[in-house]
Residue, then its C-alpha position, 0 to 999 in steps of 0.5 A: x500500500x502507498x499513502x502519500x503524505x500532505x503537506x500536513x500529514x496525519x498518517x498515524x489517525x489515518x493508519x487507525x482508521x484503515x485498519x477500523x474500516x477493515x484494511x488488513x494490518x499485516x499490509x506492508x505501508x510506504x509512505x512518501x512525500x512527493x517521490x521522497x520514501x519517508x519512512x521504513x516500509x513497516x505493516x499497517x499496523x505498526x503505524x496504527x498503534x503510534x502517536x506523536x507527542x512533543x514536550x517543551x523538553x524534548x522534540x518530537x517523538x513517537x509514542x504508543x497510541x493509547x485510546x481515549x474515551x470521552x470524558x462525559x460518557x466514562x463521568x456519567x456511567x461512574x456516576x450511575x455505578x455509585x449511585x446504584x451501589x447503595x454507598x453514600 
């Protein structure tokens, strides 16, 4: 598979998203800029499971991509679990 980078990629949300709509995470990616290869060619799911954080500290660099449920809905079923379990 080819992905071809914008000018401002979001290649990790779109790997995710690949791989959620069915794409096969074992497909090897190469993934370029004009006809400049930017990365190791690595499978679908490599990318998928990345982010990217940067820090006042340090540049950027990649990190494990971890989920993260709206805050709203974790608060409201908490919420219904304490007041169901008879604890005040």
């Amino acid at each position: 598979m080819r992905i071809d980078l914008p000018v401002k990629p979001a290649l990790l949300s779109y790997c995710r998203k690949l791989v959620a709509e069915g794409a096969e995470p074992s497909e090897v990616v190469h993934v370029y800029r004009g006809r400049t290869l930017c990365f190791l060619p690595v499978p679908l799911a490599t990318f998928a499971k990345l982010a990217t954080e940067e820090r006042s500290d340090r540049s950027i660099r990649f990190v494990r991509h971890r989920e993260t449920l709206p805050q709203s809905d974790e608060y409201a079923s908490a919420t219904a679990t304490a007041e169901g379990c008879g604890h005040e």
